[in-house]
mmCIF file of the N, C-alpha and C atoms, coordinates in Angstrom:
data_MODEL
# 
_entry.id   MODEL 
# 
loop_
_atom_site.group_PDB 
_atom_site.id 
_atom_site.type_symbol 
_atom_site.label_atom_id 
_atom_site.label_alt_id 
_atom_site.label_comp_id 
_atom_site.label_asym_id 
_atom_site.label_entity_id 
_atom_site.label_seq_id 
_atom_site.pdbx_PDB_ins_code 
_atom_site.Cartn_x 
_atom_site.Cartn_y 
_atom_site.Cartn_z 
_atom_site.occupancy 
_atom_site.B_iso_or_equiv 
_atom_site.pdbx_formal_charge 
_atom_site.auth_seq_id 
_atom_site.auth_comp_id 
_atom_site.auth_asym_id 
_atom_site.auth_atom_id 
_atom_site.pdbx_PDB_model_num 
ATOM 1   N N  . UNK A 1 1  ? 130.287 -65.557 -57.140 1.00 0.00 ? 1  UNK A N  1 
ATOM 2   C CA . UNK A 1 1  ? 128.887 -65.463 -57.529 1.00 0.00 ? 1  UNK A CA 1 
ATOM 3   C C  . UNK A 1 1  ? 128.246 -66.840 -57.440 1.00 0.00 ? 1  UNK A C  1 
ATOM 4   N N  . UNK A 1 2  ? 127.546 -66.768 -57.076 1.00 0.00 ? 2  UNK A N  1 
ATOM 5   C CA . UNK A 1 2  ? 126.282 -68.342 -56.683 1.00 0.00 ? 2  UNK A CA 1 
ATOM 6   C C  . UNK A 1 2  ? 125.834 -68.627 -58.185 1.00 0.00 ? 2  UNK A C  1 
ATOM 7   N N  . UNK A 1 3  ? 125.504 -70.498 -58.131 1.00 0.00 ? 3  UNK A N  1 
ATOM 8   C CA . UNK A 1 3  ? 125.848 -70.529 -59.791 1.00 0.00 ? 3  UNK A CA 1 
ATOM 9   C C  . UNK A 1 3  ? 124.750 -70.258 -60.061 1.00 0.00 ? 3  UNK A C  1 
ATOM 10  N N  . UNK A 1 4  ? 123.396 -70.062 -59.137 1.00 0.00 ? 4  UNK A N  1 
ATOM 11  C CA . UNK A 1 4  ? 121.995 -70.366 -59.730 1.00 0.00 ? 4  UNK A CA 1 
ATOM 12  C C  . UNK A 1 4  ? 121.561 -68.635 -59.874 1.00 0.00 ? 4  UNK A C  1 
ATOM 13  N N  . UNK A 1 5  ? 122.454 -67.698 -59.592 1.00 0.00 ? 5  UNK A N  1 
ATOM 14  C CA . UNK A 1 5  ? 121.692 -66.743 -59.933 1.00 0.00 ? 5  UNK A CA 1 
ATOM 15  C C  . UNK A 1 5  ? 122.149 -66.273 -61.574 1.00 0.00 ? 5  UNK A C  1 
ATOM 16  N N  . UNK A 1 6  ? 121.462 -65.520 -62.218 1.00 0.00 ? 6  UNK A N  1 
ATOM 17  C CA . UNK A 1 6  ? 121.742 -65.401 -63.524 1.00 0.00 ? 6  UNK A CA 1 
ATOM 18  C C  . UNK A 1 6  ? 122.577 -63.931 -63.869 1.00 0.00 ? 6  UNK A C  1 
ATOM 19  N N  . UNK A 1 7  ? 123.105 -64.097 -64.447 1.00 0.00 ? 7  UNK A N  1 
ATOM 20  C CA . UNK A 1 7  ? 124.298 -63.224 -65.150 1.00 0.00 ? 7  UNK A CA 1 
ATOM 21  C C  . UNK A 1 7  ? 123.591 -61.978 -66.188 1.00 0.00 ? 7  UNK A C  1 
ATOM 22  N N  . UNK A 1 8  ? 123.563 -60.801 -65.287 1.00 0.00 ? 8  UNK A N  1 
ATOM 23  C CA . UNK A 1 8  ? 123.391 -59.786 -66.251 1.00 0.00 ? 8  UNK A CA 1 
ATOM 24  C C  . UNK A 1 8  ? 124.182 -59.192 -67.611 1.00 0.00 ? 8  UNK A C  1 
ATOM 25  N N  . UNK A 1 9  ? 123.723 -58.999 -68.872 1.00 0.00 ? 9  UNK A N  1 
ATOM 26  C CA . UNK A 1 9  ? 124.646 -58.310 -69.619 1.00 0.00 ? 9  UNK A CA 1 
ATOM 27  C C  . UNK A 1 9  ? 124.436 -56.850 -70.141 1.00 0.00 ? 9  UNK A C  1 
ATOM 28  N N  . UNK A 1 10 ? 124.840 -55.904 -69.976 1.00 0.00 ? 10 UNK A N  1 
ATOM 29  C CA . UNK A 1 10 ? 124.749 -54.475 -70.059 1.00 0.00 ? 10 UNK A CA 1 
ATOM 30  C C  . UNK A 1 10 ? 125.397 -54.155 -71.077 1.00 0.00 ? 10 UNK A C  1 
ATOM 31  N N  . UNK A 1 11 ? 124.563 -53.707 -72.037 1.00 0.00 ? 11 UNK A N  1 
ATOM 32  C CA . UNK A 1 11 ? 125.471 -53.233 -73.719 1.00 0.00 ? 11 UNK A CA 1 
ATOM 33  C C  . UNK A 1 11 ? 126.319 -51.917 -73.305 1.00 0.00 ? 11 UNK A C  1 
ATOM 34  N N  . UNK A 1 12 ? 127.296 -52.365 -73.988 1.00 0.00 ? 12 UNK A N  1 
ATOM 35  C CA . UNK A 1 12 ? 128.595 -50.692 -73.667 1.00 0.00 ? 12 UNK A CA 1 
ATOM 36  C C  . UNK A 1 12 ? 127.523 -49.496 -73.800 1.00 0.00 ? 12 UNK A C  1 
ATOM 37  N N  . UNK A 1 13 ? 126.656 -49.328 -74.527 1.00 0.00 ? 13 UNK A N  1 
ATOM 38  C CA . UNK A 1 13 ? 126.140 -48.427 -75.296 1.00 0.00 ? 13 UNK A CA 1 
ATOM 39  C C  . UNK A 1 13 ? 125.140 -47.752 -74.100 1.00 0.00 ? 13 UNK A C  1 
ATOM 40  N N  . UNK A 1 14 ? 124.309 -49.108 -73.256 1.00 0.00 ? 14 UNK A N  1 
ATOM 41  C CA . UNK A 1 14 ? 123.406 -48.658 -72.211 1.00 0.00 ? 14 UNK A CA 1 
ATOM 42  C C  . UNK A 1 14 ? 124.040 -47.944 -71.144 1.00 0.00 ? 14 UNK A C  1 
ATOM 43  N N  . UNK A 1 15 ? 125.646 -48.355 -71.050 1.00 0.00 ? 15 UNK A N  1 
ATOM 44  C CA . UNK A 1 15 ? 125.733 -47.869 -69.326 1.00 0.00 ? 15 UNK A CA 1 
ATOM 45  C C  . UNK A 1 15 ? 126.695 -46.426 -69.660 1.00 0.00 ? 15 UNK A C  1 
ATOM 46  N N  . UNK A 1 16 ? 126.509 -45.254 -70.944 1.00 0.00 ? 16 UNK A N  1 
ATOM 47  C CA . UNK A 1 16 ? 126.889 -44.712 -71.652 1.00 0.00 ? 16 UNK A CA 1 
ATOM 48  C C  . UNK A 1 16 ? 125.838 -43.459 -71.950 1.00 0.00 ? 16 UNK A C  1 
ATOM 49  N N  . UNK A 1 17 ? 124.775 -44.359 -72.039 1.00 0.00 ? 17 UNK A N  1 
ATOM 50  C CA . UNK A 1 17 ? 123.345 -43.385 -72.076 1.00 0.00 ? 17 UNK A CA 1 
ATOM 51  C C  . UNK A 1 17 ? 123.164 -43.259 -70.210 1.00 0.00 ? 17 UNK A C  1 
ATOM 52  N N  . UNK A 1 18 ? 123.569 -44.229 -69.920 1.00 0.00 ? 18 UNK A N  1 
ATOM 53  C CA . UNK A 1 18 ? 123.127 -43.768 -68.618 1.00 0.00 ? 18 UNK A CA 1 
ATOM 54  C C  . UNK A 1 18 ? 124.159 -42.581 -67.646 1.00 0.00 ? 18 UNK A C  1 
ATOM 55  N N  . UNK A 1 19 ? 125.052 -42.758 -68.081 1.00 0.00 ? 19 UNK A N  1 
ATOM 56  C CA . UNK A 1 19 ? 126.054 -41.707 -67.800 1.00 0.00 ? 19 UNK A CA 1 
ATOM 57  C C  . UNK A 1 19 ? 124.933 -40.284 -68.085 1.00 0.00 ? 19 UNK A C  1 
ATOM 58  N N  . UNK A 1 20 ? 124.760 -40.261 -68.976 1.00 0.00 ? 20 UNK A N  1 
ATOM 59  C CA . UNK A 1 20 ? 124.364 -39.113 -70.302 1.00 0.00 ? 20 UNK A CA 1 
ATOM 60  C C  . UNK A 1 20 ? 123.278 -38.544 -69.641 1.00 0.00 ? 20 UNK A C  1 
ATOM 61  N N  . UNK A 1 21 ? 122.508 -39.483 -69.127 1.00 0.00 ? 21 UNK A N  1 
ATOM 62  C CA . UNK A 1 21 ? 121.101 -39.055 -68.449 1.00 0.00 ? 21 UNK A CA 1 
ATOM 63  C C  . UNK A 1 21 ? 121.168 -38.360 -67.449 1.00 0.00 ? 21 UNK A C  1 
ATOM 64  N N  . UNK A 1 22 ? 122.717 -38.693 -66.587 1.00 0.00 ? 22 UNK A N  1 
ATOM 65  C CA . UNK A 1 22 ? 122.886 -37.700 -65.307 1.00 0.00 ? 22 UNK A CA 1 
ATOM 66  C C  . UNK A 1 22 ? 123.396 -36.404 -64.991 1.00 0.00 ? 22 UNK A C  1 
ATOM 67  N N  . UNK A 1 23 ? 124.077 -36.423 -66.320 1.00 0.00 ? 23 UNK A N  1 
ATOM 68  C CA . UNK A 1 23 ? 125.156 -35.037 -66.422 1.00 0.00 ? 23 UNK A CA 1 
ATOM 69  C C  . UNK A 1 23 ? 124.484 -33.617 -66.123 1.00 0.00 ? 23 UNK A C  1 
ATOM 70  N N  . UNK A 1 24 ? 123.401 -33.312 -66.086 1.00 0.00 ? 24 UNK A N  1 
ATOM 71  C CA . UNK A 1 24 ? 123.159 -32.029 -66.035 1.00 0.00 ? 24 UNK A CA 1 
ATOM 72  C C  . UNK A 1 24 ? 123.178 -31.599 -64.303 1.00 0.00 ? 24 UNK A C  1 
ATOM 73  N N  . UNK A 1 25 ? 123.243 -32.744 -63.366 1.00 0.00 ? 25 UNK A N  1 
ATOM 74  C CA . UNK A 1 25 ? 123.625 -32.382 -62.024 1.00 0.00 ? 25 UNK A CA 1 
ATOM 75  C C  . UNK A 1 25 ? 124.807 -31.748 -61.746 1.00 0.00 ? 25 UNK A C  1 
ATOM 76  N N  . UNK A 1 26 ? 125.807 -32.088 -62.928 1.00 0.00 ? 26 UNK A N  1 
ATOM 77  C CA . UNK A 1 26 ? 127.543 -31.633 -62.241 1.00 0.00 ? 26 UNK A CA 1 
ATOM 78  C C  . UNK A 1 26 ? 127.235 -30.206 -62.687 1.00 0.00 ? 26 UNK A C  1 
ATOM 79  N N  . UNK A 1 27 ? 126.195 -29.563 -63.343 1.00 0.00 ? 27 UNK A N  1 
ATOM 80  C CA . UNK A 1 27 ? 126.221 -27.918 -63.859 1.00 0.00 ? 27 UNK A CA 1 
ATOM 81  C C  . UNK A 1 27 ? 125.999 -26.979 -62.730 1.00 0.00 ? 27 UNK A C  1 
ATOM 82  N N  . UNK A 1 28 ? 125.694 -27.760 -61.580 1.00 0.00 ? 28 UNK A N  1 
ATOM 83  C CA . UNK A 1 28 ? 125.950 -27.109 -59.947 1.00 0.00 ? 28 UNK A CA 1 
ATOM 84  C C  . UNK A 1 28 ? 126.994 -26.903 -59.974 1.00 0.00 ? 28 UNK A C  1 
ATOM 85  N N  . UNK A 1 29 ? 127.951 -27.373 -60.149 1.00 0.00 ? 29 UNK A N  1 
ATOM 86  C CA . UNK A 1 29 ? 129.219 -27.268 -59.670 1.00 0.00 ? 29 UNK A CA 1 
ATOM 87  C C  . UNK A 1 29 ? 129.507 -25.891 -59.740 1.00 0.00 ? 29 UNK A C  1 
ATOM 88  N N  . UNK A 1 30 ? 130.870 -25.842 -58.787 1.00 0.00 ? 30 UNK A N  1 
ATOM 89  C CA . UNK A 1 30 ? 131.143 -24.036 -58.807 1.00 0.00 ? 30 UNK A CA 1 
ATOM 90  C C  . UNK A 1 30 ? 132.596 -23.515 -59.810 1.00 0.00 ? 30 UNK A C  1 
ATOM 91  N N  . UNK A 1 31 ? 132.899 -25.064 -60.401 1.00 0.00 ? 31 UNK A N  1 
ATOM 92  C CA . UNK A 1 31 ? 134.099 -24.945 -61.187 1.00 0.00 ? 31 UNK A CA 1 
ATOM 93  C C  . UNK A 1 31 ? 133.948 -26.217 -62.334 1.00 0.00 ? 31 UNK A C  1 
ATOM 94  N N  . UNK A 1 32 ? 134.799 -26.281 -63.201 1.00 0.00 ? 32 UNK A N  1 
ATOM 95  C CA . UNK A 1 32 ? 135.172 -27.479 -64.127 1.00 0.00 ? 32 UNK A CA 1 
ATOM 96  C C  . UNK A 1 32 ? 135.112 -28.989 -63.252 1.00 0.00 ? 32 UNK A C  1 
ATOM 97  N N  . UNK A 1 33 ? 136.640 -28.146 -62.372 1.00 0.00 ? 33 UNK A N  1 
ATOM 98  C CA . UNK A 1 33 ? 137.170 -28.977 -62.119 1.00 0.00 ? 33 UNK A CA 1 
ATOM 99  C C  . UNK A 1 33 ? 136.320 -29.617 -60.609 1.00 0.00 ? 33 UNK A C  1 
ATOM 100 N N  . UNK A 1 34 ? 135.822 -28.901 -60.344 1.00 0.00 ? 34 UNK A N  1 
ATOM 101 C CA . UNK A 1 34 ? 134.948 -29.634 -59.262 1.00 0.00 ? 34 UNK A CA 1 
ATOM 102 C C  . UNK A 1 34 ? 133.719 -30.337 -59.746 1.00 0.00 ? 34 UNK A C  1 
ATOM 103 N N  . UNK A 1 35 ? 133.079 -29.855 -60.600 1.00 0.00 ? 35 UNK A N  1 
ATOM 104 C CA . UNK A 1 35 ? 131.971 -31.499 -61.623 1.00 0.00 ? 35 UNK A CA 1 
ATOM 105 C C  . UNK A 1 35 ? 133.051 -32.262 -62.122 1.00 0.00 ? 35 UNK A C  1 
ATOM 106 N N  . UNK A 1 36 ? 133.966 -32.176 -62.797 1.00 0.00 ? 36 UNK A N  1 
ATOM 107 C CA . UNK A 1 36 ? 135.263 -33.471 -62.459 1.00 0.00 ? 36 UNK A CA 1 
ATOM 108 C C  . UNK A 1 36 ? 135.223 -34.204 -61.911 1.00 0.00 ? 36 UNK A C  1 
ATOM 109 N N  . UNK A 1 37 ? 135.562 -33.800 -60.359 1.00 0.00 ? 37 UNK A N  1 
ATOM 110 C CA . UNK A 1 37 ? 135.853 -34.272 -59.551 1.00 0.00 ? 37 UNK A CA 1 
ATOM 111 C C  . UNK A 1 37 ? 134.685 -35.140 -59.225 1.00 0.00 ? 37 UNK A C  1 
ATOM 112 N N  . UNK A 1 38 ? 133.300 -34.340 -59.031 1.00 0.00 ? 38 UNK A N  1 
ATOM 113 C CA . UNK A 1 38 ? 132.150 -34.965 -58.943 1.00 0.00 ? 38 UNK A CA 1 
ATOM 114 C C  . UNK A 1 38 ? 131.528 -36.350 -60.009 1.00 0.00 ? 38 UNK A C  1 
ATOM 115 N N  . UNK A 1 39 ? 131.846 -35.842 -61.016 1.00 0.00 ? 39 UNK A N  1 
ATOM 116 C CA . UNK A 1 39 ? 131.712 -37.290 -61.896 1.00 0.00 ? 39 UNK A CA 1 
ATOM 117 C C  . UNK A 1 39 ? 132.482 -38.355 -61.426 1.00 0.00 ? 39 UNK A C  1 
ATOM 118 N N  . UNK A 1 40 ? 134.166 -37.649 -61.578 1.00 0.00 ? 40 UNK A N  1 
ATOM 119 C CA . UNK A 1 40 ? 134.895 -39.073 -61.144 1.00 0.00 ? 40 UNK A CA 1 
ATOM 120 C C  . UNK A 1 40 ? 134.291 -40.157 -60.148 1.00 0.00 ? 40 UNK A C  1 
ATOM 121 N N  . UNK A 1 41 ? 133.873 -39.700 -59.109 1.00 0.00 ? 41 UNK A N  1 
ATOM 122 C CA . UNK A 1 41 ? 133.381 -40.253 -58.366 1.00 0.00 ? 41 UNK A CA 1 
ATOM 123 C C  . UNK A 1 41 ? 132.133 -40.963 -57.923 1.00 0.00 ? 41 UNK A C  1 
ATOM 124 N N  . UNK A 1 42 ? 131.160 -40.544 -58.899 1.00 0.00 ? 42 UNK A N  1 
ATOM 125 C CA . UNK A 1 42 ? 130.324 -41.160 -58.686 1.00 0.00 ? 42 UNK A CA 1 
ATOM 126 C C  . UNK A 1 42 ? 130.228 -42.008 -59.935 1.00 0.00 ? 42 UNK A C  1 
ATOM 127 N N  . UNK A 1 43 ? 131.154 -42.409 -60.904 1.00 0.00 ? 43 UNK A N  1 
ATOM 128 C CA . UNK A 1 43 ? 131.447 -42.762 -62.060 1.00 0.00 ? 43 UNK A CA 1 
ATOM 129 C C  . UNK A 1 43 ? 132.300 -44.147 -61.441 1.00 0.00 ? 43 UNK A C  1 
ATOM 130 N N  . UNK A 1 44 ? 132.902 -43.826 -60.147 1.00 0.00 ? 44 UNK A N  1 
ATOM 131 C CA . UNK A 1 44 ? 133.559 -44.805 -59.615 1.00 0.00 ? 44 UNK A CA 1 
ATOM 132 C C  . UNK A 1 44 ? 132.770 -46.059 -58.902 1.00 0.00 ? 44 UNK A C  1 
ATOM 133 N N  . UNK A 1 45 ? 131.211 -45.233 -57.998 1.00 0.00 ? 45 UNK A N  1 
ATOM 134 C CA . UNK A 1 45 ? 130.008 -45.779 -57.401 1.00 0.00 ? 45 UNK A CA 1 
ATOM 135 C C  . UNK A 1 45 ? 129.736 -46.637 -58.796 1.00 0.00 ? 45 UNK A C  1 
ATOM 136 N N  . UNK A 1 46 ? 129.231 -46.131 -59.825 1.00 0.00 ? 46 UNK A N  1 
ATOM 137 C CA . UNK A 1 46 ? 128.153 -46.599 -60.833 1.00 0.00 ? 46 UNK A CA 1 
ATOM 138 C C  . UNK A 1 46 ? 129.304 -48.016 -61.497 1.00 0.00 ? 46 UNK A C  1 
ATOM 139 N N  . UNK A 1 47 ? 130.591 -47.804 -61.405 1.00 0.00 ? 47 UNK A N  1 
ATOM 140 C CA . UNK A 1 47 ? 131.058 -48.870 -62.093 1.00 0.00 ? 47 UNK A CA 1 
ATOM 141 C C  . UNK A 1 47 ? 131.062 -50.399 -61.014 1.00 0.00 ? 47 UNK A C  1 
ATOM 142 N N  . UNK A 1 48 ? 131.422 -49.710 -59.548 1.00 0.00 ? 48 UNK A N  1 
ATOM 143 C CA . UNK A 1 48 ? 131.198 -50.903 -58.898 1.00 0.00 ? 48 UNK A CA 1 
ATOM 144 C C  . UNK A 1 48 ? 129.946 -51.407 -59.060 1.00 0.00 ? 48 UNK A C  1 
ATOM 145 N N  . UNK A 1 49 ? 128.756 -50.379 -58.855 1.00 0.00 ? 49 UNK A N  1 
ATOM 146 C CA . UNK A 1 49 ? 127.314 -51.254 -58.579 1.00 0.00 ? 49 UNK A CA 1 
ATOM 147 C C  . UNK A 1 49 ? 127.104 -51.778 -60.021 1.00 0.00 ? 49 UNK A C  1 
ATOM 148 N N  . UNK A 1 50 ? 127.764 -51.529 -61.331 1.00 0.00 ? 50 UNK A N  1 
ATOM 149 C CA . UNK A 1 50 ? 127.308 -52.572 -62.512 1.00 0.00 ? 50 UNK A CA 1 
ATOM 150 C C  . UNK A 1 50 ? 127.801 -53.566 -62.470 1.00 0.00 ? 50 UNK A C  1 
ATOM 151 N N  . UNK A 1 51 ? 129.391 -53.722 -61.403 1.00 0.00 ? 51 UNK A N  1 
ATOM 152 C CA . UNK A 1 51 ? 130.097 -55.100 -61.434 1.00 0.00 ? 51 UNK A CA 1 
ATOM 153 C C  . UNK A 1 51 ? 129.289 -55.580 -60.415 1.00 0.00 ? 51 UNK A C  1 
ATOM 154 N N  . UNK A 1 52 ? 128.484 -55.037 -59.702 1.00 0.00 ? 52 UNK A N  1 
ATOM 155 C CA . UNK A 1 52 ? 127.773 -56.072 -58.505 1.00 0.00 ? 52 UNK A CA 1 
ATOM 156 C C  . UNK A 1 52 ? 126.416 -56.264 -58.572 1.00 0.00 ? 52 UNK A C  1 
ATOM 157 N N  . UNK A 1 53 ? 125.880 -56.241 -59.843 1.00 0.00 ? 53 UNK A N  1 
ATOM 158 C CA . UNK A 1 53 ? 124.579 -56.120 -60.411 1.00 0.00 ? 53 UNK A CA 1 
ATOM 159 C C  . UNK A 1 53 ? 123.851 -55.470 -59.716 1.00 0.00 ? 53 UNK A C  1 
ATOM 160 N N  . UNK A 1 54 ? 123.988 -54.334 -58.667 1.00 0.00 ? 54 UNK A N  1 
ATOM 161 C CA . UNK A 1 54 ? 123.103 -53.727 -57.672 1.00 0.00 ? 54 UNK A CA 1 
ATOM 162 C C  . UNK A 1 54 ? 122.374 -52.600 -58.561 1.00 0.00 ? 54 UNK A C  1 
ATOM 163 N N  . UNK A 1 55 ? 121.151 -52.974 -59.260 1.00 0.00 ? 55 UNK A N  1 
ATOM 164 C CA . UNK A 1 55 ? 120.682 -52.300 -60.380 1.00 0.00 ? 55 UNK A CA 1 
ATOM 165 C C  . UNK A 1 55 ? 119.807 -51.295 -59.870 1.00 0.00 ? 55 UNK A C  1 
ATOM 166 N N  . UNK A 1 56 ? 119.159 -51.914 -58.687 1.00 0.00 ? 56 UNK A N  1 
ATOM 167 C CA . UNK A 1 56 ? 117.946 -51.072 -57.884 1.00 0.00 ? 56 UNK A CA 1 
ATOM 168 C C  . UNK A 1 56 ? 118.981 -49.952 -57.070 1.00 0.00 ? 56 UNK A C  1 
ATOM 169 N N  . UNK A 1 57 ? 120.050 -50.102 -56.694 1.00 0.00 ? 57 UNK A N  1 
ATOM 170 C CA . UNK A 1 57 ? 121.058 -49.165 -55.972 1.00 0.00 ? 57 UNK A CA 1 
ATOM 171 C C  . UNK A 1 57 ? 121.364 -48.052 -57.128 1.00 0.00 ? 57 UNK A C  1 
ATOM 172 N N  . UNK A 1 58 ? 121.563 -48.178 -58.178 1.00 0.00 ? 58 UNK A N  1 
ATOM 173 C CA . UNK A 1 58 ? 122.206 -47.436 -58.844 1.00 0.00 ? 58 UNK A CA 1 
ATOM 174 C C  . UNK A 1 58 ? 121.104 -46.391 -59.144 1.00 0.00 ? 58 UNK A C  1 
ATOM 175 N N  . UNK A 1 59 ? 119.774 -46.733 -59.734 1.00 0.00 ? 59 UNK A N  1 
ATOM 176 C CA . UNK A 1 59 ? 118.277 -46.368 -59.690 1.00 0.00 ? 59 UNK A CA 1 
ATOM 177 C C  . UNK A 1 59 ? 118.013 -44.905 -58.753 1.00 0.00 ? 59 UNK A C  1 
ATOM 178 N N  . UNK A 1 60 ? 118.545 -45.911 -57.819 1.00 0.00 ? 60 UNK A N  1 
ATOM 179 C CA . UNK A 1 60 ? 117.923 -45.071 -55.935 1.00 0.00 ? 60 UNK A CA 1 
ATOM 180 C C  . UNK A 1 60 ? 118.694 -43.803 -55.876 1.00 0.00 ? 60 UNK A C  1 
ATOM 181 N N  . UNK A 1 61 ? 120.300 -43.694 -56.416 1.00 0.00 ? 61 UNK A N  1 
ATOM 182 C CA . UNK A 1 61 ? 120.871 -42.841 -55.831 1.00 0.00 ? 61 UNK A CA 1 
ATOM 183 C C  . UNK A 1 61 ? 121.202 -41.786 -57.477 1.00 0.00 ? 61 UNK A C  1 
ATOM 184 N N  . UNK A 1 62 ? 121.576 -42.494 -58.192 1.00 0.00 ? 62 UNK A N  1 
ATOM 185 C CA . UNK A 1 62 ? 120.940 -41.947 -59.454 1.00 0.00 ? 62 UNK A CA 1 
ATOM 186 C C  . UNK A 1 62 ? 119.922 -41.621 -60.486 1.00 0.00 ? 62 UNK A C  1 
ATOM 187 N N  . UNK A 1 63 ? 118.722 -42.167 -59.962 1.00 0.00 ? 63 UNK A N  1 
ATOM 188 C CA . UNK A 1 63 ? 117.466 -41.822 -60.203 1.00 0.00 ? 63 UNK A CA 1 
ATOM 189 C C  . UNK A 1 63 ? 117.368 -41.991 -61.892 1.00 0.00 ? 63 UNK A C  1 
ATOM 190 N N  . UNK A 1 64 ? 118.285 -42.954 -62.625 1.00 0.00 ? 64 UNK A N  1 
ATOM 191 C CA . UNK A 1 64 ? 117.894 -43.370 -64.165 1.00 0.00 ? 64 UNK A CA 1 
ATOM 192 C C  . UNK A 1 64 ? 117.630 -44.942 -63.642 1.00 0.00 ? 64 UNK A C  1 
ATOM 193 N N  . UNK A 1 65 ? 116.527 -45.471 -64.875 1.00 0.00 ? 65 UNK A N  1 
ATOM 194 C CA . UNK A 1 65 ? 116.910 -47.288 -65.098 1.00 0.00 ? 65 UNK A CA 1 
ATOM 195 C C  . UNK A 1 65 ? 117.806 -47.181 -65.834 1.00 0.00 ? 65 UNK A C  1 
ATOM 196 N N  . UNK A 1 66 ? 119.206 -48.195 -65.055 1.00 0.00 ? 66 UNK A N  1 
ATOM 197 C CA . UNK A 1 66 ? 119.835 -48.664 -66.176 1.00 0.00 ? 66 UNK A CA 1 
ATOM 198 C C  . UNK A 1 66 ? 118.921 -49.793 -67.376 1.00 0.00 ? 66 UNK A C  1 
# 
């Protein structure tokens, strides 16, 4: 990380609500275990883009502000 850009901090609590805000998409699903599957994964997206501060990415494809 470049030293001059500044360091985001995200309370446990925010990126938790933001989970929360998306859940009613996996109720497509055609099983349990396939919104499972579907969270896992985009649970996997949302953790990289908070380690890579890509805040406007997460926005775009999940449609909450963190």
């Amino acid at each position: 990380m470049n030293g001059n850009k500044k360091k985001v901090y995200i309370r446990p609590e925010d990126s938790l609500e933001f989970v929360y805000e998306i859940m009613d998409k996996y109720k497509e699903a055609k099983s349990a275990d396939e919104a499972i599957e579907k969270l896992k994964k985009d649970m996997r997206k949302m953790i990289r883009y908070f380690k890579e501060e890509k805040f406007e990415k997460l926005q775009r494809e999940f449609g909450v502000d963190p």
